[in-house]
N, CA, C and O of each residue as an XYZ file, in Angstrom:
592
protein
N       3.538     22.175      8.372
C       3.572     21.119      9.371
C       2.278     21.125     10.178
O       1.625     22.142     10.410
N       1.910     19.654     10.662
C       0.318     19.568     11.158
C       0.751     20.007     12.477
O       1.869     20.382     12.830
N      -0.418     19.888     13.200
C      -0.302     20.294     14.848
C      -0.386     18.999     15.584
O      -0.309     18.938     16.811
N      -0.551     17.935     14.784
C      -0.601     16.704     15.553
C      -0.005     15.782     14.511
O      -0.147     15.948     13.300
N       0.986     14.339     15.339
C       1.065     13.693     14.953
C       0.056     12.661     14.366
O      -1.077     12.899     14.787
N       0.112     11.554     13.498
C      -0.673     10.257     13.004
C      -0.891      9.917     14.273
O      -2.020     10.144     14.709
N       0.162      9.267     15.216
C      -0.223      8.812     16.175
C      -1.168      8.952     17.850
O      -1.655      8.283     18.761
N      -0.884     10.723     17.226
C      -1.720     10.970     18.394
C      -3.336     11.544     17.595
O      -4.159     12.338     18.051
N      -3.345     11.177     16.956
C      -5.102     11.022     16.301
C      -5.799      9.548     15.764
O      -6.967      9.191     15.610
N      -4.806      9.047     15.612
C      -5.591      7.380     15.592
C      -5.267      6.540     16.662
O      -4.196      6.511     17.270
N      -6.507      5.693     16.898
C      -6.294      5.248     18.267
C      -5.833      3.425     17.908
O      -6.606      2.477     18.044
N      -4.428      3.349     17.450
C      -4.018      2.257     16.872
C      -2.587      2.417     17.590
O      -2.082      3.396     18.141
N      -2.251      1.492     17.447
C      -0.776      1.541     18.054
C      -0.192      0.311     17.586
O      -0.948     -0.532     17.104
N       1.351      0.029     17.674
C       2.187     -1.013     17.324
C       1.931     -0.941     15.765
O       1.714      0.068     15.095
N       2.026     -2.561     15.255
C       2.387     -2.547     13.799
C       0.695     -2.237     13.313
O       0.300     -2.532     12.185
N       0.263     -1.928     13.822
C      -1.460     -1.355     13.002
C      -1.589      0.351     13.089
O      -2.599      1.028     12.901
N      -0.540      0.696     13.357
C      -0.400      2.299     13.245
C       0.025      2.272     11.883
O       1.187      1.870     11.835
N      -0.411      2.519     10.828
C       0.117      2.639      9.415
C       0.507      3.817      8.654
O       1.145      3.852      7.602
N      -0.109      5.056      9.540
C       0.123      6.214      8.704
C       1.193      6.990      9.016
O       1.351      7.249     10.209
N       2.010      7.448      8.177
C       3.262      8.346      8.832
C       3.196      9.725      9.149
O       3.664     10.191     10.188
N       2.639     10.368      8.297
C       2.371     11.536      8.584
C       1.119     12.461      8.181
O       0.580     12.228      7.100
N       0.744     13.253      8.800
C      -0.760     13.942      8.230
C      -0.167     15.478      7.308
O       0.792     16.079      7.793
N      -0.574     15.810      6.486
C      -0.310     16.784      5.351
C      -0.756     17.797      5.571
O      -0.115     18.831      5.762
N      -2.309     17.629      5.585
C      -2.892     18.349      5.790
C      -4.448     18.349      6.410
O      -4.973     17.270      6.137
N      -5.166     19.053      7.011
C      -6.645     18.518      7.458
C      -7.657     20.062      7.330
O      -7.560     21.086      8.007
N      -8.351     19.826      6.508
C      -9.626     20.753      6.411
C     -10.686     20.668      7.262
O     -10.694     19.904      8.227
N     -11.641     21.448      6.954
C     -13.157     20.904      7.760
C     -13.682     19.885      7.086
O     -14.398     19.305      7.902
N     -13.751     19.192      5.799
C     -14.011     17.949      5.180
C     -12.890     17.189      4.435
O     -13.126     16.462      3.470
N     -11.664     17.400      4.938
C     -10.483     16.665      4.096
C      -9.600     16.464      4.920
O      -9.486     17.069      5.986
N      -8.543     15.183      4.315
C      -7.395     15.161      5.002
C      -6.562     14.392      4.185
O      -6.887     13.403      3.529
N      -5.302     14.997      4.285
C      -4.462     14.020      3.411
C      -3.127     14.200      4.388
O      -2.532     15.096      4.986
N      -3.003     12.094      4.054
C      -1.886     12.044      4.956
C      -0.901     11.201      4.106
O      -1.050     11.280      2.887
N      -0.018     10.487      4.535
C       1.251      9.752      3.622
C       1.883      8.805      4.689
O       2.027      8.914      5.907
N       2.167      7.955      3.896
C       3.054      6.453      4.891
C       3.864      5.755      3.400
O       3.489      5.917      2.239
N       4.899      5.064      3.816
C       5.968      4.472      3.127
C       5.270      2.744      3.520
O       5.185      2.458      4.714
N       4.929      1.966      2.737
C       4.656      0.942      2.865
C       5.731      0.220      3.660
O       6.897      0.254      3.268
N       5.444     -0.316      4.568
C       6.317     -0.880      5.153
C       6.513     -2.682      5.248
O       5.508     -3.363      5.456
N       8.051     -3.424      5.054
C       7.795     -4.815      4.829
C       7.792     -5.542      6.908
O       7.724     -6.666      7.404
N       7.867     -4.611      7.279
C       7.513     -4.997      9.055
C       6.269     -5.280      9.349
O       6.256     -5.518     10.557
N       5.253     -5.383      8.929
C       3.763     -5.243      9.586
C       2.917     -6.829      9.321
O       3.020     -7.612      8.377
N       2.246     -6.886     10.313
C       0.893     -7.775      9.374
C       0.752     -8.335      8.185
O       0.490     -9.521      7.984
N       0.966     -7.286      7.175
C      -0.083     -7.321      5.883
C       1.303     -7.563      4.402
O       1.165     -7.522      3.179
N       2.538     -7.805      5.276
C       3.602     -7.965      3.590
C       3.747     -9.392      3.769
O       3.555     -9.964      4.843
N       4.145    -10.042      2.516
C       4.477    -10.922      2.129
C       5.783    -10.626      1.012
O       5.847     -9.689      0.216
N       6.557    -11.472      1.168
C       7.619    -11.326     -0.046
C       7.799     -9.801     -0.568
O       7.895     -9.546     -1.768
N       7.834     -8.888      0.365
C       8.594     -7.426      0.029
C       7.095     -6.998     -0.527
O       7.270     -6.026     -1.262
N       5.647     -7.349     -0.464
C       4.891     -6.463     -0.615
C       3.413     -6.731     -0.140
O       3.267     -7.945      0.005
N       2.634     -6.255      0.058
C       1.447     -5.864      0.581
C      -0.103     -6.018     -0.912
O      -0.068     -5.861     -2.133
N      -0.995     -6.304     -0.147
C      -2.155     -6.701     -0.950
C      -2.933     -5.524     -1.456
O      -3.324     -4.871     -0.489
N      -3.262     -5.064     -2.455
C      -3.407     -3.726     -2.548
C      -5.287     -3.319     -1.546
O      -5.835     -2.270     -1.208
N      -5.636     -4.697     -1.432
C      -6.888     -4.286     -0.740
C      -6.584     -3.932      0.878
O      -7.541     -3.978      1.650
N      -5.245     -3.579      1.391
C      -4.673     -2.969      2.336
C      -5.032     -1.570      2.352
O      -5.304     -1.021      3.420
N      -5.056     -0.896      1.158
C      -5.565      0.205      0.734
C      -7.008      0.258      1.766
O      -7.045      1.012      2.738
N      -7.828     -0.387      1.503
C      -8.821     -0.046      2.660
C      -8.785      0.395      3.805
O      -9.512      1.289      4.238
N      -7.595     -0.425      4.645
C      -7.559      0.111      5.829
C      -6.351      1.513      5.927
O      -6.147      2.260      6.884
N      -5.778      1.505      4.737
C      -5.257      2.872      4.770
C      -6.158      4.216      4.639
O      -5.931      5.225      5.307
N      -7.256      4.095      3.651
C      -8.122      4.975      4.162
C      -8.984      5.085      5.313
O      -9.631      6.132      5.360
N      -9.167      4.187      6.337
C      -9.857      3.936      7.134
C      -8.914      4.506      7.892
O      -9.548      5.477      8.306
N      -7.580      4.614      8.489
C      -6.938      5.526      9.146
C      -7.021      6.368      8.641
O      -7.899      7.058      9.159
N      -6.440      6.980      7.537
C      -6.640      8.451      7.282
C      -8.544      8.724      7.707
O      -8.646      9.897      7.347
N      -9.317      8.505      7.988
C     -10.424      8.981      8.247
C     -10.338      9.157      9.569
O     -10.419     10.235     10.159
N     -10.152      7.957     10.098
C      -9.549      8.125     12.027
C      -9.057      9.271     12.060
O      -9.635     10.109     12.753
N      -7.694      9.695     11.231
C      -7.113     10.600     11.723
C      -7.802     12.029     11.475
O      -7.424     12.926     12.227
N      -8.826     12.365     10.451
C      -9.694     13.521     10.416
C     -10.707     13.609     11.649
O     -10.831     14.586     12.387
N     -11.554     12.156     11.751
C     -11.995     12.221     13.028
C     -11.182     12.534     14.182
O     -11.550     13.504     14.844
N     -10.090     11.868     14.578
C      -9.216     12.260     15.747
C      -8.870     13.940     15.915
O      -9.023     14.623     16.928
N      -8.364     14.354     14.604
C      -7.744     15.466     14.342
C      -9.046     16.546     14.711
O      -8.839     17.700     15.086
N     -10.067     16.108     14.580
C     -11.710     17.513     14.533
C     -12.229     16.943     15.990
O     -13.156     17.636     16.409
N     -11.820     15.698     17.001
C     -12.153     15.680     18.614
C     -11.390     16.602     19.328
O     -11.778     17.317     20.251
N      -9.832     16.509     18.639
C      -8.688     17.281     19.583
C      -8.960     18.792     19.658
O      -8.744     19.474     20.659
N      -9.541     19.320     18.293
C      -9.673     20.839     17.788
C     -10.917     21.630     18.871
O     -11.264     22.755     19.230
N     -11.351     19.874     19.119
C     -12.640     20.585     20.167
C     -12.386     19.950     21.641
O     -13.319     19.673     22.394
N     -11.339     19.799     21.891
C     -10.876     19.483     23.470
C     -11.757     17.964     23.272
O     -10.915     17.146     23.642
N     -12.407     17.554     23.070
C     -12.936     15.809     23.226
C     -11.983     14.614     23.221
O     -10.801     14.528     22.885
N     -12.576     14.003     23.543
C     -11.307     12.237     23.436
C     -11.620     11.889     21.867
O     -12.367     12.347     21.002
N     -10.609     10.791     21.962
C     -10.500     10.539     20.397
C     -11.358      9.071     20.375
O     -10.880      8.084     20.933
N     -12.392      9.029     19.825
C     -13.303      8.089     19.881
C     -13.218      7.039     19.006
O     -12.986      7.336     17.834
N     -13.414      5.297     19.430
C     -13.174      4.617     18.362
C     -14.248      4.823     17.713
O     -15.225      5.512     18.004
N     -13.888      3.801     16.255
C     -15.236      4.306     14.997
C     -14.741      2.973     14.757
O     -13.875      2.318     15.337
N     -15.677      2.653     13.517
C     -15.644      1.168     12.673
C     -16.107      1.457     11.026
O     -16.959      2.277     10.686
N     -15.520      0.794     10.340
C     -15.644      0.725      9.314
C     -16.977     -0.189      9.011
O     -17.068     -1.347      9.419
N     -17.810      0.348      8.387
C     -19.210     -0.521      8.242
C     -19.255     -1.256      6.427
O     -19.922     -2.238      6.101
N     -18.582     -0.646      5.737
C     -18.739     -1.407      4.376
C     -18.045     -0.059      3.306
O     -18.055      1.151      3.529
N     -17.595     -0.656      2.363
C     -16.719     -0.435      1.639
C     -17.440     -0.573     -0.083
O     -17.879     -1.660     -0.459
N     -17.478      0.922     -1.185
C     -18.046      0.759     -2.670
C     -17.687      1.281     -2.950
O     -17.332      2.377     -2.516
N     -17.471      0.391     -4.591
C     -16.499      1.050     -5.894
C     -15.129      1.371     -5.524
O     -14.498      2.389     -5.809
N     -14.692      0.176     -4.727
C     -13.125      0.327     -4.639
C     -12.198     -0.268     -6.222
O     -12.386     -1.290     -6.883
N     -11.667      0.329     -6.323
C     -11.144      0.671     -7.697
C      -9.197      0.897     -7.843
O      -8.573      1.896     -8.201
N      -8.780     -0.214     -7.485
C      -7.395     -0.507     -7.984
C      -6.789     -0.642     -9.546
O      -7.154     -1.409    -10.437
N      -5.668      0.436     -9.559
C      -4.847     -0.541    -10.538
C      -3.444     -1.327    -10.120
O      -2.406     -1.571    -10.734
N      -3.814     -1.543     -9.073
C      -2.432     -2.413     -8.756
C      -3.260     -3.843     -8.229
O      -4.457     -4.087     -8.072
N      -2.039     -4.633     -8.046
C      -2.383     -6.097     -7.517
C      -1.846     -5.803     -6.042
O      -2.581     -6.407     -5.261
N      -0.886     -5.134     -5.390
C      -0.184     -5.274     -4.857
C       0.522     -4.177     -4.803
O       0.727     -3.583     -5.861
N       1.150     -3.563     -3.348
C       2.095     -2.546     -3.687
C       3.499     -3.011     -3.336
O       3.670     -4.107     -2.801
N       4.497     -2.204     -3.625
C       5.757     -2.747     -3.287
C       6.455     -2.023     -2.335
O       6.850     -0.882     -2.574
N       6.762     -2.933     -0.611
C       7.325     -2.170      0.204
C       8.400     -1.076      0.066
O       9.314     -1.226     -0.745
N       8.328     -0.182      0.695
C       9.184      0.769     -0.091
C       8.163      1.814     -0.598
O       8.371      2.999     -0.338
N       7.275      1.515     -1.176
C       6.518      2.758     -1.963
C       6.079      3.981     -0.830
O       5.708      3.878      0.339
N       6.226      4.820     -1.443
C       5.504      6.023     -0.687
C       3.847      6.572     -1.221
O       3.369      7.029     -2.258
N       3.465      6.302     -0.172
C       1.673      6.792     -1.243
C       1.085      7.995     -0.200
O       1.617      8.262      0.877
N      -0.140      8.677     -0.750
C      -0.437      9.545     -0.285
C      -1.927      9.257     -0.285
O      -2.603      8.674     -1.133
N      -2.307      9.854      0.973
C      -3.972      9.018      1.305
C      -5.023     10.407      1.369
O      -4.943     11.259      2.254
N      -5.852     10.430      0.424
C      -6.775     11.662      0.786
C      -8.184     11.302      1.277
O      -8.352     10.084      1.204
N      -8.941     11.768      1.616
C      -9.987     11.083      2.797
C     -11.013     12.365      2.625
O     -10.773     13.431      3.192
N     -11.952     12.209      1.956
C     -12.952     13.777      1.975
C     -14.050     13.210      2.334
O     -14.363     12.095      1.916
N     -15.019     14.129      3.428
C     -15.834     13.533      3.843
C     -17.023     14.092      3.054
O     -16.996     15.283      2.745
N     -18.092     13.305      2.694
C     -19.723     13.361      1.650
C     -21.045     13.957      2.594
O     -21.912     14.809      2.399
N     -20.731     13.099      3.634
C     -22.049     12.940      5.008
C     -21.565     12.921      6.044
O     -20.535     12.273      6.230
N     -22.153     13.612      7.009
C     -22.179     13.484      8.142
C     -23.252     13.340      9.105
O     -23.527     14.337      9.772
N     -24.002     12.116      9.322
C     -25.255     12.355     10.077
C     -24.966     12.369     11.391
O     -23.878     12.064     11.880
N     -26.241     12.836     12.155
C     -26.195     13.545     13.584
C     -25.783     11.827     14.503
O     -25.273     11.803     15.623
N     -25.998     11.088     14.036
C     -26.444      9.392     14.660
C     -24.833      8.727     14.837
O     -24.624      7.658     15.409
N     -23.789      9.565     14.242
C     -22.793      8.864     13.976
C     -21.864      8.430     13.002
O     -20.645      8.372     13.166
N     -22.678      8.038     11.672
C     -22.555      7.324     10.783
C     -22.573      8.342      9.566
O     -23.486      9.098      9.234
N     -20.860      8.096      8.773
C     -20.246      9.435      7.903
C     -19.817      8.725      6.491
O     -19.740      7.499      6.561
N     -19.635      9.091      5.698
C     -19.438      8.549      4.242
C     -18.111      9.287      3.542
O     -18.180     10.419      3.063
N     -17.101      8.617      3.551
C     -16.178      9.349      2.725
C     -15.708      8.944      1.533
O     -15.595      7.764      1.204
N     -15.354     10.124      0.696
C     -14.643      9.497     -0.741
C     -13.167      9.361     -0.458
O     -12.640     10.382     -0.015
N     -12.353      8.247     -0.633
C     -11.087      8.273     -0.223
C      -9.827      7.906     -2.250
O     -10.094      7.354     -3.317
N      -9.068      8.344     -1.905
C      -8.154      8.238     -3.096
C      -6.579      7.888     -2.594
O      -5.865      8.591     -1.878
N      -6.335      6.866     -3.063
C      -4.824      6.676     -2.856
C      -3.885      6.974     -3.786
O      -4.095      6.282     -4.783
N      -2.777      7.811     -3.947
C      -1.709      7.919     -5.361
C      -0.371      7.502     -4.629
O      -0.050      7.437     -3.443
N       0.249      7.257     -5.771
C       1.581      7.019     -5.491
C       2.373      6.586     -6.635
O       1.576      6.211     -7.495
N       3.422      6.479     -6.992
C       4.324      6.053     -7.893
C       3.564      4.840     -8.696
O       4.009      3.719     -8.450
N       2.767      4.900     -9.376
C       1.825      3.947    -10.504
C       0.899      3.575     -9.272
O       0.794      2.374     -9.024
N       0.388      4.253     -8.674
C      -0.020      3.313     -7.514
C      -1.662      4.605     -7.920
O      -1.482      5.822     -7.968
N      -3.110      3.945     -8.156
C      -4.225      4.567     -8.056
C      -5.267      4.229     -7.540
O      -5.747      3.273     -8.150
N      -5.906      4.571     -6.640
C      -7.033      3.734     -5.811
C      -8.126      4.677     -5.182
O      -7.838      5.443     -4.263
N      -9.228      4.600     -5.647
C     -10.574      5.252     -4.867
C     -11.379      4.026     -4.387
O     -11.443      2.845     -4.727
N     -12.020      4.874     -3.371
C     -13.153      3.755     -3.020
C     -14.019      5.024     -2.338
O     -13.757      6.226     -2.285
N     -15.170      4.242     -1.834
C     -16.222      5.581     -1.443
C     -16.373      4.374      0.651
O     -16.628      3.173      0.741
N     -16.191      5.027      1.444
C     -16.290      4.327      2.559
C     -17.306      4.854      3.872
O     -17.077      5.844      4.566
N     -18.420      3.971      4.007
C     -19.124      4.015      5.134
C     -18.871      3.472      6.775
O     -19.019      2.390      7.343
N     -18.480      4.627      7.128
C     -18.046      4.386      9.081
C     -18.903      4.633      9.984
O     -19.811      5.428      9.743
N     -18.812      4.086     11.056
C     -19.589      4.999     12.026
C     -18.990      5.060     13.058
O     -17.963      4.389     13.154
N     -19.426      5.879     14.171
C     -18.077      6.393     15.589
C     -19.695      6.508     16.481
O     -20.549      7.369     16.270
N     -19.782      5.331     17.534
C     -20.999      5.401     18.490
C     -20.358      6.562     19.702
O     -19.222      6.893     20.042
N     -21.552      6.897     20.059
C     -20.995      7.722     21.151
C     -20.437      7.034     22.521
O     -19.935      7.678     23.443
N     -20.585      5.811     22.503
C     -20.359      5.164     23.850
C     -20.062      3.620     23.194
O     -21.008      2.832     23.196
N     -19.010      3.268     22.744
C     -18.486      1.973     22.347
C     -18.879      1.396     22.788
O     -19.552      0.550     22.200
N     -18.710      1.404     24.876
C     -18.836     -0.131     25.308
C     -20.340     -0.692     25.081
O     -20.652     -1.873     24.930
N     -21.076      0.277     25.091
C     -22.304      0.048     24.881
C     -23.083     -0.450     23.664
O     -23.954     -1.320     23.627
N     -22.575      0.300     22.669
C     -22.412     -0.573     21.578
C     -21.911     -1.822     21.147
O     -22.474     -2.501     20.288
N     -20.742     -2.179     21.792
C     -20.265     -3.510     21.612
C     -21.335     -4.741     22.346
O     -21.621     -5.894     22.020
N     -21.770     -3.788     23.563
C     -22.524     -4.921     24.322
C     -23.786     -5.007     23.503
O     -23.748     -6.177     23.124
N     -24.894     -4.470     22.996
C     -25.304     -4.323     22.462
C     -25.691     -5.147     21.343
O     -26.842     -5.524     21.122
N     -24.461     -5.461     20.506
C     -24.548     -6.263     19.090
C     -24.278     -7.596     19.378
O     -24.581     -8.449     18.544
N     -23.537     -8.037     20.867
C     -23.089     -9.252     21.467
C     -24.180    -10.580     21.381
O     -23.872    -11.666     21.874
């Protein structure tokens, strides 16, 4: 059992909290798990778009980031997803109900912010990698104002 919940390492809440539980978290890994759910945003007719998968690894990365601020007493900082390669489905679609499992290993880490992970989704016929570029500014508001 982790030492922290999903929810208290990603800084998402309501129906954009997607992950159920964290598995496990290394110094460059994390694997967590969620039951697709037909309540949220992203279902239609009992199922979900499999390019949802993106933002399922994009939490599971939150939650390694969240999970390595808490380990060091820090706040849990937002980050952004900057672009997304070689995402690689064999599904069209998953079917609410499914249970999948999200692994999230991180490649890079530069000093500036900006981290590169290989992410993999499995589940009951369910297979998905993609390779994902984020970054986490040290001072959001400033950043937001910034790009305005």
């Amino acid at each position: 059992m982790q030492k922290y919940t999903a929810e208290e390492l990603v800084p998402h809440s309501g129906g954009m909290s997607l992950l159920d539980e964290i598995l496990l978290v290394e110094e460059d890994k994390l694997k967590a798990k969620l039951q697709v759910r037909d309540d949220g945003l992203f279902s239609r007719d009992k199922r979900v778009p499999a390019y949802v998968g993106i933002e399922y690894m994009a939490q599971a990365i939150a939650a390694f980031s969240g999970y390595h601020a808490k380990e060091k007493s820090e706040d849990i900082r937002l980050g952004f997803l900057l672009g997304t390669r070689k995402f690689v489905s064999n599904i069209e679609s998953y079917q609410c109900g499914d249970e999948i499992t999200i692994q999230a290993e991180r490649l890079l880490q530069a000093e500036n912010g900006m981290a590169t992970f290989e992410c993999r989704i499995t589940g009951s016929g369910v297979e998905q990698n993609a390779r994902l570029s984020v970054y986490q500014p040290d001072n959001v508001e400033v950043f937001l104002k910034e790009k305005s």
